[in-house]
N, C-alpha and C positions, 0 to 999 in steps of 0.2 A: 409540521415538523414530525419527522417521524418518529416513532416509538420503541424502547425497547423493546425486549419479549416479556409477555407477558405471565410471571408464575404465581402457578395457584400450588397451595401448599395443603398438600395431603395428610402431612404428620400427623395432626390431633385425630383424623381417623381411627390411626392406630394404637399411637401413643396412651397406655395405661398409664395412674399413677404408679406403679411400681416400675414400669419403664422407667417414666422420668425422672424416679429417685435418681436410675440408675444412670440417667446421663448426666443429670445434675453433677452428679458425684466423679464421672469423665470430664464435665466441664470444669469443672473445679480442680481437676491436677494441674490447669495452663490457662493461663490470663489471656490465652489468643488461639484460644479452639472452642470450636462448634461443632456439634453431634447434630448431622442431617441421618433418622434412623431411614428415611422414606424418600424416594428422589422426588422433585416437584415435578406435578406435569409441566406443559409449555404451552401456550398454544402456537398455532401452524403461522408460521410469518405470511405478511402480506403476496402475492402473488407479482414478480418480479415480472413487469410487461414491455415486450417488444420495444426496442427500442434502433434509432438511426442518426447518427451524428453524420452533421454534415462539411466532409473538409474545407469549401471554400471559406464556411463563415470560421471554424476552427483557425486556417492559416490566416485570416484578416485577424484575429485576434492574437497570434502569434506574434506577428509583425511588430502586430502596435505592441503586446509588451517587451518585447525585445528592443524594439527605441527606444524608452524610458523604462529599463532594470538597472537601479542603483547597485542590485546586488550583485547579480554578473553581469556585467556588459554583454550587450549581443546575445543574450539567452534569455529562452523563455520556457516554461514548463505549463501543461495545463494537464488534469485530471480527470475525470467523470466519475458522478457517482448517481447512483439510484435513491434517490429518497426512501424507497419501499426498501432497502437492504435493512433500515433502521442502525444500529451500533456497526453494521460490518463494513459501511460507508464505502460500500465498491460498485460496482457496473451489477456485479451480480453476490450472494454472500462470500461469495468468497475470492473472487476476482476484480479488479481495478485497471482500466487502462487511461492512457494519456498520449501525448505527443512533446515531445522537446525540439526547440527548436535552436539552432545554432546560427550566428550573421557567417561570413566569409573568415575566416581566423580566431573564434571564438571557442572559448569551451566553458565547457562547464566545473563547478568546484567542486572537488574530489572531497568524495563521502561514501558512507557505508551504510547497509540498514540489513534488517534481518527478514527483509522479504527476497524473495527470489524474481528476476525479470528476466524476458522474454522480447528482446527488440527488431524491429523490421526497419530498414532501413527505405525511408519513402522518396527521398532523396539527398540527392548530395554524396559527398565523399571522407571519410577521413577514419579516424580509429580510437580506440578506447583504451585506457590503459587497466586492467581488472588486475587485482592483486598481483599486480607491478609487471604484468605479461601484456604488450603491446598486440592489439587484436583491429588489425586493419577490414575497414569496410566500406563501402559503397551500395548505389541504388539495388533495391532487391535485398541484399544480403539479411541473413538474420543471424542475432549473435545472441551468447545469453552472459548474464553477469547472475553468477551464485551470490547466494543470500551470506550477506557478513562479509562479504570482500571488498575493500577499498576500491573507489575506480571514479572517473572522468571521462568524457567524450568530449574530443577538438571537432574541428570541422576545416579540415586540408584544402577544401574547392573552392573555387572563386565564385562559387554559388550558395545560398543556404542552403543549408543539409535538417535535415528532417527527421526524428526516428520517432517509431509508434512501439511501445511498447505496453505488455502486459504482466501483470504481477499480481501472486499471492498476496496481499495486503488486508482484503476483505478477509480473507479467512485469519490473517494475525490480528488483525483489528478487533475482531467478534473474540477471540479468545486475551484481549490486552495485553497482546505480551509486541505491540507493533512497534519496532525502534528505530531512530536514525541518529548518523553521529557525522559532525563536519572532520576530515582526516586532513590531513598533508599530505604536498607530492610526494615526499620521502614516506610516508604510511602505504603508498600504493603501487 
């Protein structure tokens, strides 16, 4: 399991008793503040290694959870993450990618999160609807959905359709501020 970062705390270095009277005394005007005089050091995170994902086993696992998803029909989502990111639980600190996958007239349920993505369309055909602006796509294309805008992806072709995308998440993740929210077609 991987580890947070790890802080070594320098303060008492520095910290005199006549300092700490004086933070005592800062601490003390607010039930929910703390006086860091010294930043902690960190140490250096694990070394993020090489790595290759391989599509066919990826799309055989697509498949099969797009057969049996109670929650959307016809749709499947997967993600990657690097164990060595530790809290920022992405491919890399600050990056995360994945694949969705759509059956033939499927889509997916419209939602919002405050990451930013980056989608490549690997195949198939159809369009996304992003803060309520219909954005048509097909094999090749690449489209992006801004961070905090409502949206969904159909799948138009009589074939499954495929996108790969990438997103900030690792980096909202390491800093907790990472959010998602389920919207309505009328919210998008």
């Amino acid at each position: 399991m991987p580890k947070d970062i790890q802080r070594i705390d320098k303060q008492s270095e520095i910290i005199t008793d006549k300092i700490k009277n004086v933070i005592r005394e800062i601490e003390q005007s607010d039930e929910d503040l703390k006086v860091v005089a010294f930043m902690e050091h960190t140490s250096p995170p694990e070394t993020i290694k090489p790595k290759i994902i391989k599509f066919h086993k990826v799309l055989e696992l697509l498949r099969l959870l797009a057969d049996d998803n109670p929650i959307e029909k016809g749709v499947a989502k997967v993600m990657f993450q690097s164990p060595t990111t530790g809290r920022a639980k992405g491919l890399t600190p600050t990056m995360m990618a994945g694949f969705q996958y759509l059956k033939p007239g499927s889509k997916t349920q419209p939602h919002s999160h405050n990451m930013a993505s980056i989608y490549l369309v690997v195949r198939g055909k159809g369009y996304s609807i992003i803060g309520g602006k219909k954005v048509e796509w097909e094999n090749g294309d690449v489209f992006v959905v801004p961070a905090n805008l409502p949206h969904y992806h159909v799948n138009t072709s009589d074939t499954e359709s495929i996108l790969f995308d990438v997103t900030d998440s690792g980096l909202l993740e390491s800093l907790g501020i990472l959010e998602f929210k389920e919207e309505s077609e009328n919210n998008t």
